[in-house]
Structure formats: structure tokens, C-alpha cells
PyMOL commands that place a pseudoatom at each C-alpha (Angstrom):
pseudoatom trace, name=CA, resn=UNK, resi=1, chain=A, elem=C, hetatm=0, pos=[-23.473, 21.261, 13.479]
pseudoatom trace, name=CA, resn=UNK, resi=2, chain=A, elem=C, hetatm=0, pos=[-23.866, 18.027, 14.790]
pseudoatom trace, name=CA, resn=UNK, resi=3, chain=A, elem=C, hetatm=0, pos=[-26.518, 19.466, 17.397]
pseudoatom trace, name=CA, resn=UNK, resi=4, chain=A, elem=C, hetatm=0, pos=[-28.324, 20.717, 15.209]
pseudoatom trace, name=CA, resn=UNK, resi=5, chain=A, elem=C, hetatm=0, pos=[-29.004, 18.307, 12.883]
pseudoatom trace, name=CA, resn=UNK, resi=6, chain=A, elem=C, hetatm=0, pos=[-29.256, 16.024, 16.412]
pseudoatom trace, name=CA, resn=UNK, resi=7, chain=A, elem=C, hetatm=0, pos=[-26.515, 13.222, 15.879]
pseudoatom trace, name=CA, resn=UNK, resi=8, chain=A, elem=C, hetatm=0, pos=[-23.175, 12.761, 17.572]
pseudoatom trace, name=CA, resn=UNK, resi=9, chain=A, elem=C, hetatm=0, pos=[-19.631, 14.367, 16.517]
pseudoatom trace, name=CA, resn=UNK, resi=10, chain=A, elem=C, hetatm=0, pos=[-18.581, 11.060, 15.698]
pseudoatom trace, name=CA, resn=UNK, resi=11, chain=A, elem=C, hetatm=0, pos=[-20.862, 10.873, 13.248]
pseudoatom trace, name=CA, resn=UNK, resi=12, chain=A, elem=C, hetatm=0, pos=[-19.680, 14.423, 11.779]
pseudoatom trace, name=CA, resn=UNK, resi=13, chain=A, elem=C, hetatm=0, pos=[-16.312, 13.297, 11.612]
pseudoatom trace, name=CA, resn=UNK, resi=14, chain=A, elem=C, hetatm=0, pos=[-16.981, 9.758, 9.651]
pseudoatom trace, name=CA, resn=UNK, resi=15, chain=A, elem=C, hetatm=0, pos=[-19.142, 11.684, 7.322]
pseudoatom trace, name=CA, resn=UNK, resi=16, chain=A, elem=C, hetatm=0, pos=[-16.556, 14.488, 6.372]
pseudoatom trace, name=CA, resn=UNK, resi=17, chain=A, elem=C, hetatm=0, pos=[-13.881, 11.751, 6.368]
pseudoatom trace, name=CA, resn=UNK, resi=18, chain=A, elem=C, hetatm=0, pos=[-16.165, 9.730, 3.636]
pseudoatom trace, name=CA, resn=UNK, resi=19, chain=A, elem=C, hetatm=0, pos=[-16.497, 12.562, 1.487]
pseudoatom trace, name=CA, resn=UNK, resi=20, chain=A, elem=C, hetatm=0, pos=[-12.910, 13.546, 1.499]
pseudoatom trace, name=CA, resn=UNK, resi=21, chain=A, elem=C, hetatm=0, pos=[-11.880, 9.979, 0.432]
pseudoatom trace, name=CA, resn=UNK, resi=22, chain=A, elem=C, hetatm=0, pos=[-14.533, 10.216, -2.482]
pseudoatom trace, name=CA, resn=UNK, resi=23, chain=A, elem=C, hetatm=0, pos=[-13.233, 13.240, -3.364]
pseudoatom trace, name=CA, resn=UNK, resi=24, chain=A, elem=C, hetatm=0, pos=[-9.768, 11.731, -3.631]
pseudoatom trace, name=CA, resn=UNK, resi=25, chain=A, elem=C, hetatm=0, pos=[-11.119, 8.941, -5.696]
pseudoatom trace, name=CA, resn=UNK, resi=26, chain=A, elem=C, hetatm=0, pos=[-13.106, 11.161, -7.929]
pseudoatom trace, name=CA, resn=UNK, resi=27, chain=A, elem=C, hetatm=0, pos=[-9.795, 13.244, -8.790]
pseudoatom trace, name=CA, resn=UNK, resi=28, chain=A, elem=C, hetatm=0, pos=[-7.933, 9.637, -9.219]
pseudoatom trace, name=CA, resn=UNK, resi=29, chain=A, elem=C, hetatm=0, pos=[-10.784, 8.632, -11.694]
pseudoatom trace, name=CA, resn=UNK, resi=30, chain=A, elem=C, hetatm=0, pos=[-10.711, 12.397, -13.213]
pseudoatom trace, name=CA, resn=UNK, resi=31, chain=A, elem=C, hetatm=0, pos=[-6.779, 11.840, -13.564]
pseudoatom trace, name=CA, resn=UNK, resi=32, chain=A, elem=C, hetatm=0, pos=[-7.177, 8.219, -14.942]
pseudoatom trace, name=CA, resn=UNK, resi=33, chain=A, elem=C, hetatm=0, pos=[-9.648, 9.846, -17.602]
pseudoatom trace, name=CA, resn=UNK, resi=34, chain=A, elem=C, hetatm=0, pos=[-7.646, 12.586, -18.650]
pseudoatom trace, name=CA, resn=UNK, resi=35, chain=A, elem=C, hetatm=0, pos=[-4.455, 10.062, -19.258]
pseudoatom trace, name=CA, resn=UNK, resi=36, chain=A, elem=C, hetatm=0, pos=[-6.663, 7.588, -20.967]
pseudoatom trace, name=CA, resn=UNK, resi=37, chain=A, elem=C, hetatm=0, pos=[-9.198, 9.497, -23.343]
pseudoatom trace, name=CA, resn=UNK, resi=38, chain=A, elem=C, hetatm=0, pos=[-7.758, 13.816, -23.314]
pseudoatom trace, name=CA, resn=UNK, resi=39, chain=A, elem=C, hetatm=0, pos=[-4.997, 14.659, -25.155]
pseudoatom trace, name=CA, resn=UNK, resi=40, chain=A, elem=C, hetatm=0, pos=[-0.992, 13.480, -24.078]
pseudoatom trace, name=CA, resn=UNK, resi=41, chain=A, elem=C, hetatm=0, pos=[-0.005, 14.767, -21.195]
pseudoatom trace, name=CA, resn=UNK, resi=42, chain=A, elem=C, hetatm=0, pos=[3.325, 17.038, -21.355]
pseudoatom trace, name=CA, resn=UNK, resi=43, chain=A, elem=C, hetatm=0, pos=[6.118, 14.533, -20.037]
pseudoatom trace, name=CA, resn=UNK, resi=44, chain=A, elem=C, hetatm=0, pos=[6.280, 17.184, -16.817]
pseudoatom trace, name=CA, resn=UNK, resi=45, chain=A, elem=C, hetatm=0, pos=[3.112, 16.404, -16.211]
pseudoatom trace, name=CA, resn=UNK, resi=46, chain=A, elem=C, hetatm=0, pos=[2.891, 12.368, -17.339]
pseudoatom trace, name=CA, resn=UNK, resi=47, chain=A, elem=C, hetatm=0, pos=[2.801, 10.081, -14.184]
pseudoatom trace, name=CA, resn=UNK, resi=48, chain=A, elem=C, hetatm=0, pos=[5.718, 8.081, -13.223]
pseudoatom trace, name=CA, resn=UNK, resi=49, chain=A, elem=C, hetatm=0, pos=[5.087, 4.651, -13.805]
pseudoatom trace, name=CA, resn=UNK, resi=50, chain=A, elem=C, hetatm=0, pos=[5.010, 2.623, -10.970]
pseudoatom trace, name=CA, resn=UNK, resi=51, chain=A, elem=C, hetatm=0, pos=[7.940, -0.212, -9.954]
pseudoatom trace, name=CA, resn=UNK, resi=52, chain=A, elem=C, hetatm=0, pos=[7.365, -3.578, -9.831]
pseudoatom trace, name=CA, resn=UNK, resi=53, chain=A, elem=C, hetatm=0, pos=[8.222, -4.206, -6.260]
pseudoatom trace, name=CA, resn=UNK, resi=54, chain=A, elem=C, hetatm=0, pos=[5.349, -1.953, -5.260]
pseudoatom trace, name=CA, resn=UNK, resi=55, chain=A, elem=C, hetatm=0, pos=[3.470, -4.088, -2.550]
pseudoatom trace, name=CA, resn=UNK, resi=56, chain=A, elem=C, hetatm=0, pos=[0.818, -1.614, -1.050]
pseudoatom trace, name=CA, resn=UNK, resi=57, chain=A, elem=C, hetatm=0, pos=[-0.151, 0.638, -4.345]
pseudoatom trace, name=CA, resn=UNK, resi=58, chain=A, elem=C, hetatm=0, pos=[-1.828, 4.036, -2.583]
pseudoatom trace, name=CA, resn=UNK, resi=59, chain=A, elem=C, hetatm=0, pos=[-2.381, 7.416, -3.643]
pseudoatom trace, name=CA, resn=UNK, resi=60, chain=A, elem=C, hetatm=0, pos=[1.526, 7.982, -2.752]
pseudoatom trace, name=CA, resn=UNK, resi=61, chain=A, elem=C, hetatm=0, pos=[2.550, 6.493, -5.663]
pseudoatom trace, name=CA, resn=UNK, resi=62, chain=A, elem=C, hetatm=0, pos=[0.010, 9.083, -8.105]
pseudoatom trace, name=CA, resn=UNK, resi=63, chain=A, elem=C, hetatm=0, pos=[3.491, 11.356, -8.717]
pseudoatom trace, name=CA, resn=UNK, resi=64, chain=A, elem=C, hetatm=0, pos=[4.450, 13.595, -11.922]
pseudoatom trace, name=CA, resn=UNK, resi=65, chain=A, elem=C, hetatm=0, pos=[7.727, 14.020, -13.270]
pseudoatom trace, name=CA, resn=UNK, resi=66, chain=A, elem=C, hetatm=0, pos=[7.778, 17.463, -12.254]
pseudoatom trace, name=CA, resn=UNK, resi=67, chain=A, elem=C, hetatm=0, pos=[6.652, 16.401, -8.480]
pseudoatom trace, name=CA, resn=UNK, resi=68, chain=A, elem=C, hetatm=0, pos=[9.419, 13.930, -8.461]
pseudoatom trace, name=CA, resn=UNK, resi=69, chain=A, elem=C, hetatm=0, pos=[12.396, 16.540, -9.679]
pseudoatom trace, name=CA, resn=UNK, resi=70, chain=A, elem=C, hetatm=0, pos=[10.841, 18.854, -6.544]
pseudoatom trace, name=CA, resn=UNK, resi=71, chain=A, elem=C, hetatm=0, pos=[10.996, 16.013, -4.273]
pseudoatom trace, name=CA, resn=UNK, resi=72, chain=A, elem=C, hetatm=0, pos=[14.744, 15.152, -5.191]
pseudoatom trace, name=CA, resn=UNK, resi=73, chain=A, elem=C, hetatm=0, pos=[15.611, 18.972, -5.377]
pseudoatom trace, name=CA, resn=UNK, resi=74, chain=A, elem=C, hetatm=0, pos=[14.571, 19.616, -1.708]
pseudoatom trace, name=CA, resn=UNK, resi=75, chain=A, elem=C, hetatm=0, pos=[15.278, 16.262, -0.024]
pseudoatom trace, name=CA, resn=UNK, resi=76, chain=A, elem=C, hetatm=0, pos=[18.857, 15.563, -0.796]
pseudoatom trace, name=CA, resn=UNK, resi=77, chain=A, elem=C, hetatm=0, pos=[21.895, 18.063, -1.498]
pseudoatom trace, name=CA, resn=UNK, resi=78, chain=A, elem=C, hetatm=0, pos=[23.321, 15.770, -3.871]
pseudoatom trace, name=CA, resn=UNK, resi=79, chain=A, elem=C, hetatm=0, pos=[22.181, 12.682, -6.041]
pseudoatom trace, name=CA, resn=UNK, resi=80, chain=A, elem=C, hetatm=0, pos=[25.775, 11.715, -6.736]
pseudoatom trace, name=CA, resn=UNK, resi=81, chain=A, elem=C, hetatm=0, pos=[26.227, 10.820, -4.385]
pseudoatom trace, name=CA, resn=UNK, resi=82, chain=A, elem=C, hetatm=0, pos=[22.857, 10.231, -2.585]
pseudoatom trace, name=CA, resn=UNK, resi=83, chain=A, elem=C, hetatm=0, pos=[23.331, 12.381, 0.037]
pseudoatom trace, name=CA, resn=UNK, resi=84, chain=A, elem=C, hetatm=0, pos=[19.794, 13.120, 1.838]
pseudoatom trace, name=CA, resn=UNK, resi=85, chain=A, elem=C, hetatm=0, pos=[19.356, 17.021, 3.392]
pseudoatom trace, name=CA, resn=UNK, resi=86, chain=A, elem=C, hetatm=0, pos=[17.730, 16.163, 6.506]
pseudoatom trace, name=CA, resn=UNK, resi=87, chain=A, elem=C, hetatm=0, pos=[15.251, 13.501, 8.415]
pseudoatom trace, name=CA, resn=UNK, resi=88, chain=A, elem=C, hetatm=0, pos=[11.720, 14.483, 9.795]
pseudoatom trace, name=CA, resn=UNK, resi=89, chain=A, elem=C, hetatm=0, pos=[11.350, 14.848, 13.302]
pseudoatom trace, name=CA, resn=UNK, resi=90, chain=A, elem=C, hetatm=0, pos=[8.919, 12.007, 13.179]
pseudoatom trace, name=CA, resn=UNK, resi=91, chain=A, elem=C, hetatm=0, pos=[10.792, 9.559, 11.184]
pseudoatom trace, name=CA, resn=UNK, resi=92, chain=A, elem=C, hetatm=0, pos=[12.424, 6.463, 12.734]
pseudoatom trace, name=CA, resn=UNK, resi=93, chain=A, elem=C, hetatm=0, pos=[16.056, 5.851, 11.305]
pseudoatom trace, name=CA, resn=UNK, resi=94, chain=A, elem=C, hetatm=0, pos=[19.685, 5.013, 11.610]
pseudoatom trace, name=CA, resn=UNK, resi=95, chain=A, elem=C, hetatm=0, pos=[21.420, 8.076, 11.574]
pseudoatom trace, name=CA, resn=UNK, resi=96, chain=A, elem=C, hetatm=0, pos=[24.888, 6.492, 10.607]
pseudoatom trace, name=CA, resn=UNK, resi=97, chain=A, elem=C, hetatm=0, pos=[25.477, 6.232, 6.881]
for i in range(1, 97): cmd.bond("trace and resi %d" % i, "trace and resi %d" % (i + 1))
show_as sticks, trace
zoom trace
């Protein structure tokens, strides 16, 4: 593609990473729309609010109730107590509890 519109790859791949971040924000905005002016959400599919010690607010924090109860299902074999299934690969961590 990039040849034959006659610009670099670079340029390909800063373009289609623009337009995925709009897309992202246009589904935040879509979201934010919905919750504000569209009938109440279920309280499956409400967002959590966020916490107060939140430094760095991100699209990681955009979570449903229902997201969050999948999350906690598959990550840890217990909640009480907290006892987490198993780390990724890539994470850095004590292993010793």
C-alpha cells in the first residue's frame, strides 16, 4: 500500500495507529453518551466507578460489572482468601506470598 500511494511504511503505520486511537475515543465518547443521555444502563452493564487513588486514568479503567466478576472468576481461585490462579509469563513479581 504504501508504494502505491508513494510514501514510506512508517507513514502507514502512524496513520493506522491514529485511526485506531480515534476509534477508541469515538467508542469512549459513544459510551459516555449512552450513560449520560440513553436510558439506565442494567447494573451488569453500568461502569465501575473509578477509585480515588487512580493516578494515570486510561482506557483500563472503562470496566463493567459484568467484566469485573469475569476478571475475578478467572484470575484467582478464591477471593477469601485472595488467592490469585496464576502470573503472566511477562509479569515481574515476587512469587512468595
Amino acid at each position: 500500500m504504501a508504494k502505491k500511494l508513494g510514501v514510506t511504511e512508517a507513514t502507514i503505520r502512524r496513520q493506522r495507529f491514529t485511526f485506531r486511537e480515534k476509534a477508541k475515543r469515538a467508542k469512549l465518547y459513544l459510551a459516555i453518551y449512552e450513560q449520560v443521555f440513553e436510558a439506565k444502563p442494567t447494573t451488569d452493564n453500568a461502569i465501575i466507578p473509578i477509585h480515588n487513588s487512580a493516578i494515570y486514568v486510561d482506557d483500563r479503567y472503562l470496566i463493567t460489572e459484568q467484566e469485573k466478576q469475569h476478571i475475578l472468576e478467572t484470575s484467582f481461585c478464591s477471593l477469601e482468601p485472595l488467592v490469585l490462579k496464576t502470573f503472566l509469563p511477562k509479569e515481574k513479581s515476587c512469587h512468595s506470598y
